[in-house]
Backbone as JSON Lines, residues from 0, in Angstrom:
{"i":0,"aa":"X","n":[-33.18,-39.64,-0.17],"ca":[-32.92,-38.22,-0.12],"c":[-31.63,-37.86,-0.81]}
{"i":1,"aa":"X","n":[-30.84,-38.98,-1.27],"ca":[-29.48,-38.65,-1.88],"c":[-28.29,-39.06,-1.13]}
{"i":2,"aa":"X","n":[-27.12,-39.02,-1.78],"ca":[-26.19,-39.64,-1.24],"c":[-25.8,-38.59,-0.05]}
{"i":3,"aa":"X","n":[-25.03,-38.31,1.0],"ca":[-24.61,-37.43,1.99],"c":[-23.57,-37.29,1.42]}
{"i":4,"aa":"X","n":[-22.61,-38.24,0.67],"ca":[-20.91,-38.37,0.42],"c":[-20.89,-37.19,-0.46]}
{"i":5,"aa":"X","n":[-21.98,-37.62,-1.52],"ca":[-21.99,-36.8,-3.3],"c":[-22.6,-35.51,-2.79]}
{"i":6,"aa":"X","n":[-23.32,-35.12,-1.46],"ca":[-23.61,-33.96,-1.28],"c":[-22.57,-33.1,-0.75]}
{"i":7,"aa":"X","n":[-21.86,-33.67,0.05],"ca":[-20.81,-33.07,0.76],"c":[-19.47,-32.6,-0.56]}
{"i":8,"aa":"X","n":[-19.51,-33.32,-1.61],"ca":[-18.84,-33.22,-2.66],"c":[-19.12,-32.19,-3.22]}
{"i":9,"aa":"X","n":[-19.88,-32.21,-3.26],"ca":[-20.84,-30.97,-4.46],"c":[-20.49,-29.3,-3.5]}
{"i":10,"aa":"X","n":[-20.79,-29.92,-2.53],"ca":[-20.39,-28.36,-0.98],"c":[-18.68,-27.72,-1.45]}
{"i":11,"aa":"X","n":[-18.22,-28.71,-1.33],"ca":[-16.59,-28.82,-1.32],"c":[-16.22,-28.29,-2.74]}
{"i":12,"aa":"X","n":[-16.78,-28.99,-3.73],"ca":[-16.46,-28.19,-5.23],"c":[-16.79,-27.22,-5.37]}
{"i":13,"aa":"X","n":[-18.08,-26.82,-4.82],"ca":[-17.96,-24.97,-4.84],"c":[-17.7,-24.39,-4.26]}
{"i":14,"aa":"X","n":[-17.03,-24.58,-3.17],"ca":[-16.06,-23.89,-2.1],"c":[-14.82,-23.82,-3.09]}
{"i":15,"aa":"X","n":[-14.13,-24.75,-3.42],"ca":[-12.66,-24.98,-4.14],"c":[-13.22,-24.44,-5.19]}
{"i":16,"aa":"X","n":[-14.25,-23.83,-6.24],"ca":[-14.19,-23.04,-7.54],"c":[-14.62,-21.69,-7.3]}
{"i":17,"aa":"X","n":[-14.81,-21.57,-6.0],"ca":[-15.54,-20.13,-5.44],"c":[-13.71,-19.61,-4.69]}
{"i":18,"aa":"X","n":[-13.02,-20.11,-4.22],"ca":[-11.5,-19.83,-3.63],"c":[-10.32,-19.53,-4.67]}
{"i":19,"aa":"X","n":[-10.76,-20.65,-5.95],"ca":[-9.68,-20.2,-7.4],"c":[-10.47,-19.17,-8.0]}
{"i":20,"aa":"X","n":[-11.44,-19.03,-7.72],"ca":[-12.27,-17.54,-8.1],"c":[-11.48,-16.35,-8.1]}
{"i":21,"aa":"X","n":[-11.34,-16.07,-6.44],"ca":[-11.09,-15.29,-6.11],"c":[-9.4,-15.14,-6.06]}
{"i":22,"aa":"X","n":[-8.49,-16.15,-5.85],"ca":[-7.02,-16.48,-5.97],"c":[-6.67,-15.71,-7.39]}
{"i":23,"aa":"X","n":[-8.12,-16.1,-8.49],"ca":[-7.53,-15.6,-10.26],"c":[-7.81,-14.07,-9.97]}
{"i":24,"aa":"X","n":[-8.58,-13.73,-9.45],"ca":[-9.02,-11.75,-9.35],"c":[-7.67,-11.24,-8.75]}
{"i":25,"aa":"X","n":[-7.32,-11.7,-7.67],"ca":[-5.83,-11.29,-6.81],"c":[-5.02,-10.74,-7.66]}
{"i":26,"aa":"X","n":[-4.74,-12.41,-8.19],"ca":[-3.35,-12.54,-9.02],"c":[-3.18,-11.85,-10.5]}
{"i":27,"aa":"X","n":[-4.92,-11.56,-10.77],"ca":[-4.88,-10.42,-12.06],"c":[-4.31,-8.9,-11.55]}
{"i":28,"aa":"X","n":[-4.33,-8.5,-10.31],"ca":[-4.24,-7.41,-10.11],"c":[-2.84,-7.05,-9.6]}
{"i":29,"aa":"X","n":[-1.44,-7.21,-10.38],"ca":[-0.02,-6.91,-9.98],"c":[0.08,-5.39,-9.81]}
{"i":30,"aa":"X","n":[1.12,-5.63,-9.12],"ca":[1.29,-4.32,-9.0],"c":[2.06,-3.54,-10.12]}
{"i":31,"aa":"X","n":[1.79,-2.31,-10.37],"ca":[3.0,-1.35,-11.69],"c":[4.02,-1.04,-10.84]}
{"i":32,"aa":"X","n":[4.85,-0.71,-11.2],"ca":[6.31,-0.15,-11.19],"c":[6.95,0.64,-12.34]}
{"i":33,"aa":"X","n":[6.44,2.06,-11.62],"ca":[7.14,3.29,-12.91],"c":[8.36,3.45,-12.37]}
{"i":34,"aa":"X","n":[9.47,3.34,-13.27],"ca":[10.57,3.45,-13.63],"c":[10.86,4.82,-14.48]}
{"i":35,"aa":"X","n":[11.96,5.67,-13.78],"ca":[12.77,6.99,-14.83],"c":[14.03,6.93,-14.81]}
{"i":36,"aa":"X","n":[14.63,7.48,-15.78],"ca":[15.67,8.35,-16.14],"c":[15.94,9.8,-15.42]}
{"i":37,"aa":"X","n":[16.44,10.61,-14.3],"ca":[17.23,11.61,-14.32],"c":[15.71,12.58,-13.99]}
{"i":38,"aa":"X","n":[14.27,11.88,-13.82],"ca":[12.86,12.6,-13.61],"c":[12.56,11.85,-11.88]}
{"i":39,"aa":"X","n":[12.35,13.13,-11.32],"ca":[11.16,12.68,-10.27],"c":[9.93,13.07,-10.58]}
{"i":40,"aa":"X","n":[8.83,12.11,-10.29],"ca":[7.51,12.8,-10.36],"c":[6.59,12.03,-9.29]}
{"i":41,"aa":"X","n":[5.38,12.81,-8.98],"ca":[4.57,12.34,-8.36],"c":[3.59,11.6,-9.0]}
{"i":42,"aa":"X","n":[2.62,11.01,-8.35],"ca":[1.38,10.09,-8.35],"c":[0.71,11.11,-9.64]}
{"i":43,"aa":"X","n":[0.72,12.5,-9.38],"ca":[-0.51,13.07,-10.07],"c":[0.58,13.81,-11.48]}
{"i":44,"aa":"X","n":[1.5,13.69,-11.29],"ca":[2.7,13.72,-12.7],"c":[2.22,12.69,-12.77]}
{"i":45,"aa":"X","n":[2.11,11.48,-13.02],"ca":[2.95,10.45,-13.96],"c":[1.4,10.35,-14.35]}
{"i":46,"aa":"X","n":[0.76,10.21,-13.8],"ca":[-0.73,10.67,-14.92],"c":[-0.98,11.78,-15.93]}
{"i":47,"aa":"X","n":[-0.45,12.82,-15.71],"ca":[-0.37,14.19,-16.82],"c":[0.65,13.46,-17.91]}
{"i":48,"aa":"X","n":[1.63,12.98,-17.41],"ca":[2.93,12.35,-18.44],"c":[2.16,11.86,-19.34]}
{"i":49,"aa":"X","n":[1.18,10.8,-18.97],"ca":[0.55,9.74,-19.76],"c":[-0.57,10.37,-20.25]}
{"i":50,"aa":"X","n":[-1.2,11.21,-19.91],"ca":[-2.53,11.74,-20.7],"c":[-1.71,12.88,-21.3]}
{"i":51,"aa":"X","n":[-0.69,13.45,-21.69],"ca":[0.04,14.33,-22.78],"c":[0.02,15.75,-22.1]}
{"i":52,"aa":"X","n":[-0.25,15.96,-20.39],"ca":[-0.74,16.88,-20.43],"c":[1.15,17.82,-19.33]}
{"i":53,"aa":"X","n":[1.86,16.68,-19.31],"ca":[3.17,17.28,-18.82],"c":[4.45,16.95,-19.67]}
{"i":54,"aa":"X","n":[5.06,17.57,-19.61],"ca":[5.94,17.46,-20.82],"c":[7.13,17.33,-20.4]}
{"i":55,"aa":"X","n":[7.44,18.27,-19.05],"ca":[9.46,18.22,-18.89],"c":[8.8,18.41,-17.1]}
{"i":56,"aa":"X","n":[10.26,18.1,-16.39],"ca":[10.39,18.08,-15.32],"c":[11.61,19.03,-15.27]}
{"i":57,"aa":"X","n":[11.42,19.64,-14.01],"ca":[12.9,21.29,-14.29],"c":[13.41,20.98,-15.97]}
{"i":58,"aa":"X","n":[14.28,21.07,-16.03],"ca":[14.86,21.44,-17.87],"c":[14.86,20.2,-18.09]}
{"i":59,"aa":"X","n":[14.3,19.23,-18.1],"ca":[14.57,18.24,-18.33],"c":[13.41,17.25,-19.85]}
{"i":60,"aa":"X","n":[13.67,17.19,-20.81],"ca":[12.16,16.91,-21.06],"c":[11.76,15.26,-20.96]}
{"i":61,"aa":"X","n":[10.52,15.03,-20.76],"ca":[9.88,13.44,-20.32],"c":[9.75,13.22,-21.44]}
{"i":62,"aa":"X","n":[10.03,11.52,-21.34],"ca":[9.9,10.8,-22.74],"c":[9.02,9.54,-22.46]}
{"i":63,"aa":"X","n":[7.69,9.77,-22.09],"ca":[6.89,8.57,-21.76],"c":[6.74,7.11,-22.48]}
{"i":64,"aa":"X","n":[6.98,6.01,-22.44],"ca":[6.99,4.62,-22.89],"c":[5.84,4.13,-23.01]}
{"i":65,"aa":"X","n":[5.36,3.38,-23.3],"ca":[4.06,2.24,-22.88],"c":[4.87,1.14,-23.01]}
{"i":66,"aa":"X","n":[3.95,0.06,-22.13],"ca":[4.33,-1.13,-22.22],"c":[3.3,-2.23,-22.3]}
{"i":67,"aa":"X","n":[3.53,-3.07,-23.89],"ca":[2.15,-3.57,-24.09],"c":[2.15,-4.86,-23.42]}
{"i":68,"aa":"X","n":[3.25,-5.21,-22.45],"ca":[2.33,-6.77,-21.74],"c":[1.73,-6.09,-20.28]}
{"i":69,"aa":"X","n":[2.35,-4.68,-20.17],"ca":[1.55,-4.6,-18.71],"c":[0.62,-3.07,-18.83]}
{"i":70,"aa":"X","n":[0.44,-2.88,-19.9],"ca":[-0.39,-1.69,-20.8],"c":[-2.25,-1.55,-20.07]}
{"i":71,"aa":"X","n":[-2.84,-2.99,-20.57],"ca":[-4.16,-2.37,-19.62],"c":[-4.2,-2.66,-17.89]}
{"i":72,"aa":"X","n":[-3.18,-2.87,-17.53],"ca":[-3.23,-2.57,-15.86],"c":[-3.13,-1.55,-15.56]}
{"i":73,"aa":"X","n":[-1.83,-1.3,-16.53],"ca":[-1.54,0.35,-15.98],"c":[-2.64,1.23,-16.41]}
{"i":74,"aa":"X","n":[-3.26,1.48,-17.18],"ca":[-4.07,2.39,-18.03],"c":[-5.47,2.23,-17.36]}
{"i":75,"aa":"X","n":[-5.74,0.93,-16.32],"ca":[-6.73,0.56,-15.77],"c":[-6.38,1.29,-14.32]}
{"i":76,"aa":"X","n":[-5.35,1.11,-13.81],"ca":[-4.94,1.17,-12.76],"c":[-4.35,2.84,-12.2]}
{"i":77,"aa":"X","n":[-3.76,3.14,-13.03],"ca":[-3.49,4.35,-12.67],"c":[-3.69,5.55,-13.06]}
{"i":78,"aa":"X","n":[-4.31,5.59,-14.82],"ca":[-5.27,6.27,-15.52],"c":[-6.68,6.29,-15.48]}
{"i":79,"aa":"X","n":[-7.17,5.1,-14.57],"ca":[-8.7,5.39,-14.44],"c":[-8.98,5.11,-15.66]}
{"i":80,"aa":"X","n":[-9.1,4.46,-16.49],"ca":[-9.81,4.48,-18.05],"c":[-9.33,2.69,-18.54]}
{"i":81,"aa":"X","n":[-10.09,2.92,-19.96],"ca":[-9.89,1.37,-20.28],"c":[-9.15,1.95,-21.94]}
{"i":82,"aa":"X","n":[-8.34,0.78,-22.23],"ca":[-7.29,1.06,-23.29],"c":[-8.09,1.52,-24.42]}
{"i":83,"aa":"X","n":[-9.43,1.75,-24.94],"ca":[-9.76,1.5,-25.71],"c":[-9.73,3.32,-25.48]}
{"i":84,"aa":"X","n":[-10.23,3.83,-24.23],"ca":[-10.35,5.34,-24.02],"c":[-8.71,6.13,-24.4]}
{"i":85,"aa":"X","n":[-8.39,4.73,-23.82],"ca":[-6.55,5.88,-23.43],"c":[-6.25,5.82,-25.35]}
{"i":86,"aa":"X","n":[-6.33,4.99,-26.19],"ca":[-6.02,5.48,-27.72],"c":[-6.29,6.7,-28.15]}
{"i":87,"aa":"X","n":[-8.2,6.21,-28.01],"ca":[-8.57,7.39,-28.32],"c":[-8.6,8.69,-27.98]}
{"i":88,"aa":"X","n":[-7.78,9.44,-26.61],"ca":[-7.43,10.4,-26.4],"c":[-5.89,11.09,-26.86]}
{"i":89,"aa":"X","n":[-5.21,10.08,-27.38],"ca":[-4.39,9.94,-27.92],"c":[-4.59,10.19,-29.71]}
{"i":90,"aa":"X","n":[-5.24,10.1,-30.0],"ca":[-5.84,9.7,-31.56],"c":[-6.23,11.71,-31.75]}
{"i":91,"aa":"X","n":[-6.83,12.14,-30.28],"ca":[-7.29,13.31,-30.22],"c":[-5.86,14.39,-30.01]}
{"i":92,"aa":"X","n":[-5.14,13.94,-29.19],"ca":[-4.11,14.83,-28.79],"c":[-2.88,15.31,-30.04]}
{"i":93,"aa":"X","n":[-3.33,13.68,-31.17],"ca":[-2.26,14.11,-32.31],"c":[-2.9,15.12,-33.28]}
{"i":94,"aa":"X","n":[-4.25,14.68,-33.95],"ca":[-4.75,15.98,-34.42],"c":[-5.09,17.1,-33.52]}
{"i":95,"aa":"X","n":[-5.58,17.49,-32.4],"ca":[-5.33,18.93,-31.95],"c":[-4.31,19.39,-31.64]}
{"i":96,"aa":"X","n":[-3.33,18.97,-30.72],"ca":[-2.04,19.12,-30.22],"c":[-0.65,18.55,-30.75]}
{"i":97,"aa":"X","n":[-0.69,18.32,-32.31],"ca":[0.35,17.51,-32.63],"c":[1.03,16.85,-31.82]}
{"i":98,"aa":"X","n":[0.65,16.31,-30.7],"ca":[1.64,15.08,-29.76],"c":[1.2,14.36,-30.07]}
{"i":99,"aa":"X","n":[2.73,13.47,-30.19],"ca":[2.79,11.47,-30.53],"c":[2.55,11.02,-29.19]}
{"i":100,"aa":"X","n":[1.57,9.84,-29.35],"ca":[1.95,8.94,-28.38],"c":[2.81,8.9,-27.82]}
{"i":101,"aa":"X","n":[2.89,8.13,-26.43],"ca":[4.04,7.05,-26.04],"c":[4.4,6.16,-27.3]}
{"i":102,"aa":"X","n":[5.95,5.78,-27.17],"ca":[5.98,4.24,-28.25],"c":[5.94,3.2,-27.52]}
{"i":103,"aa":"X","n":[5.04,2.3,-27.87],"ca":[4.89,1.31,-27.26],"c":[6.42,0.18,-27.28]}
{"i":104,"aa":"X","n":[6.5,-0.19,-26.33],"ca":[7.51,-1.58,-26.38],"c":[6.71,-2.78,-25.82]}
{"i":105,"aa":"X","n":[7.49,-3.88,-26.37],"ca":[7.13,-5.41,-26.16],"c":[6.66,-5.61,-24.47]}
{"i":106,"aa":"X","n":[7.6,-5.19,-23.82],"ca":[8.11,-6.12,-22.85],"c":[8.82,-5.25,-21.41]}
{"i":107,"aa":"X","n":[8.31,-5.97,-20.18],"ca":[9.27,-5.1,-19.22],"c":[10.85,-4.64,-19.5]}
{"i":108,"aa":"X","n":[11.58,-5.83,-20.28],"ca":[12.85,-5.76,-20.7],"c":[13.19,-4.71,-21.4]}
{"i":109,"aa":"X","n":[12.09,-4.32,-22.8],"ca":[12.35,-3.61,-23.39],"c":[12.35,-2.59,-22.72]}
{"i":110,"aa":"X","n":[11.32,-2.08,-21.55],"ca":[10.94,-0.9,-21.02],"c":[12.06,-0.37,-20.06]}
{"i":111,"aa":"X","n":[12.67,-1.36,-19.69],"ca":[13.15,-0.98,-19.07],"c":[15.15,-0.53,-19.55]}
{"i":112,"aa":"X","n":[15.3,-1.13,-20.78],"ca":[16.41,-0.86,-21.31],"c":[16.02,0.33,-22.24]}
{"i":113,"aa":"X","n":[15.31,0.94,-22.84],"ca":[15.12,2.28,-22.87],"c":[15.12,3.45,-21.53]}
{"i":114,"aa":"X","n":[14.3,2.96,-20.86],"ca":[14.79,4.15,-20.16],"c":[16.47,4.3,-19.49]}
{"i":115,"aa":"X","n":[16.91,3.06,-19.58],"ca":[17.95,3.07,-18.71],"c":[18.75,4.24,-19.47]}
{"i":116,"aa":"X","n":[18.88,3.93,-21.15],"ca":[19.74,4.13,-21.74],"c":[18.77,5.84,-22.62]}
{"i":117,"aa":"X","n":[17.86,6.4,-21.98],"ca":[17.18,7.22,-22.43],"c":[16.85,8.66,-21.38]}
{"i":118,"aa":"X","n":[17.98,9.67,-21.13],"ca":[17.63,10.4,-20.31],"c":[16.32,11.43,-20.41]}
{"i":119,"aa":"X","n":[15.26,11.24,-19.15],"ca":[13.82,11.85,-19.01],"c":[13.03,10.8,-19.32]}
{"i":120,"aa":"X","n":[13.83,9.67,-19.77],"ca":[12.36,8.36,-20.1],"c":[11.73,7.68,-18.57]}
{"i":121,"aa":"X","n":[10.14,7.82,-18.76],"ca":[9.39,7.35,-17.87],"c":[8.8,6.58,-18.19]}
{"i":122,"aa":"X","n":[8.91,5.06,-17.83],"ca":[8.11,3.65,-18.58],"c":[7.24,2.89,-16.96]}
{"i":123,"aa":"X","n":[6.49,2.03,-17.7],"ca":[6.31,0.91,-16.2],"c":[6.74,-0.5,-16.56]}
{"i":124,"aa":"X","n":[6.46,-1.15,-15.6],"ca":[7.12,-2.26,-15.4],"c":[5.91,-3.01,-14.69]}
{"i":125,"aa":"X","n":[6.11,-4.91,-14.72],"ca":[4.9,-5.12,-13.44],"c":[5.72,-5.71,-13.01]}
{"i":126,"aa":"X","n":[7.02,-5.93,-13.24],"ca":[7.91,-6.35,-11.57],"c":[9.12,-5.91,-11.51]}
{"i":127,"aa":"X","n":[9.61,-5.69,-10.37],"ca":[9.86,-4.69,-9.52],"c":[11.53,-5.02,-10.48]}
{"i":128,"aa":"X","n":[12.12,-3.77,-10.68],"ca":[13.48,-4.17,-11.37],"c":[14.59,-4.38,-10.41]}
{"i":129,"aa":"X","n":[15.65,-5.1,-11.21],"ca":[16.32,-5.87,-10.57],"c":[18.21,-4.67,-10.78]}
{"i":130,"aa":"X","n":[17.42,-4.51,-11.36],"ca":[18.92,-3.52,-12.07],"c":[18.96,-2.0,-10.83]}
{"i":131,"aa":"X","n":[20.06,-1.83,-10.48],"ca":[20.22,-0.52,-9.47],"c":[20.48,0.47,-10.4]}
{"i":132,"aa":"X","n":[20.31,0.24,-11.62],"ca":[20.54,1.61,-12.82],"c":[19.43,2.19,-12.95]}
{"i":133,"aa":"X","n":[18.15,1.36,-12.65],"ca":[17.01,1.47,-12.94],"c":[16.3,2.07,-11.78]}
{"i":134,"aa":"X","n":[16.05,3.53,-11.89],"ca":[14.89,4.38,-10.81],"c":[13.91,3.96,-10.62]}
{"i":135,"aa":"X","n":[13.22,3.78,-9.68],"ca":[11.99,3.36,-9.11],"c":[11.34,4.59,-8.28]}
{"i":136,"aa":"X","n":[9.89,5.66,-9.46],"ca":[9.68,6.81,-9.0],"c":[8.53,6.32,-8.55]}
{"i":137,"aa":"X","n":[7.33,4.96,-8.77],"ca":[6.26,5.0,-7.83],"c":[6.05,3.29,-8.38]}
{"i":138,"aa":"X","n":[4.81,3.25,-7.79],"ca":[4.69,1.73,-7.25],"c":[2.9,1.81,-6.92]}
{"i":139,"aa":"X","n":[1.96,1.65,-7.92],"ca":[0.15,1.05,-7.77],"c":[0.24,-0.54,-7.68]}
C-alpha cells in the first residue's frame, strides 16, 4: 500500500509549501506610510492628491511624489487600481487638464528627502520614517 514514512512526508511538504504560501501573501502586503510637508490631509485627500483631483490644502499648494519601489502597493492599496490604470489616467489628465504627473523617485530615501526639504510635498514610504522632520499624515 506504500510506505507510511514517504506518506506522512508528502502530508508534511504540503503543509510546509501551503504555510510559505501564505507567510509570501502577508509579507507582500506592507504597510504605506504617507509622509508631508506643512499639509494635513485625510484618507479621502490623499487619494484626490494622487488622482490630480486636489491641488492645495488652505494656501498651501500640494506637491505629490511617487515612489517607484513602493509605487504598485500604494496605487493597489490605496487608489483601488493597478499601475497600468493609474498612468493612464495620468496620460489623460495631461492632455485634458494640462497636469504633470507626480515625479517619480527611486526610493523611500529619495521620497522622503524631498519632502522634507519641499514645502506641501506629499510622498509614501513602506517603512515607517525614522527622521522626526518627517510628518506622518496616514498609514494603509
Amino acid at each position: 500500500m506504500g510506505d507510511p514514512v514517504l506518506k506522512g512526508a508528502k502530508v508534511c511538504c504540503r503543509w510546509l509549501l501551503l504555510l510559505l504560501w501564505l507567510w509570501s501573501s502577508v509579507a507582500r502586503s506592507a504597510d504605506i506610510y504617507i509622509v508631508a510637508n506643512d499639509v494635513t490631509l485625510s484618507a479621502a485627500d490623499i487619494r484626490e492628491v494622487y488622482l490630480g483631483e486636489k491641488e492645495f490644502s488652505a494656501n498651501i499648494r500640494i506637491i505629490p511624489v511617487d515612489n517607484e519601489s513602493a509605487q504598485a502597493e500604494f496605487v493597489a492599496k490605496v487608489l483601488s487600481m493597478n499601475e497600468q490604470r493609474y498612468t493612464a489616467l495620468w496620460v489623460r489628465k495631461a492632455f485634458r487638464d494640462g497636469l504633470n504627473p507626480p515625479p517619480l523617485m527611486a526610493s523611500d530615501a529619495d521620497v522622503m528627502a524631498f519632502v522634507k526639504q519641499t514645502r506641501g510635498a506629499v510622498g509614501y514610504v513602506s517603512s515607517m520614517p525614522r527622521n522626526k522632520d518627517i510628518h506622518v499624515v496616514g498609514k494603509f
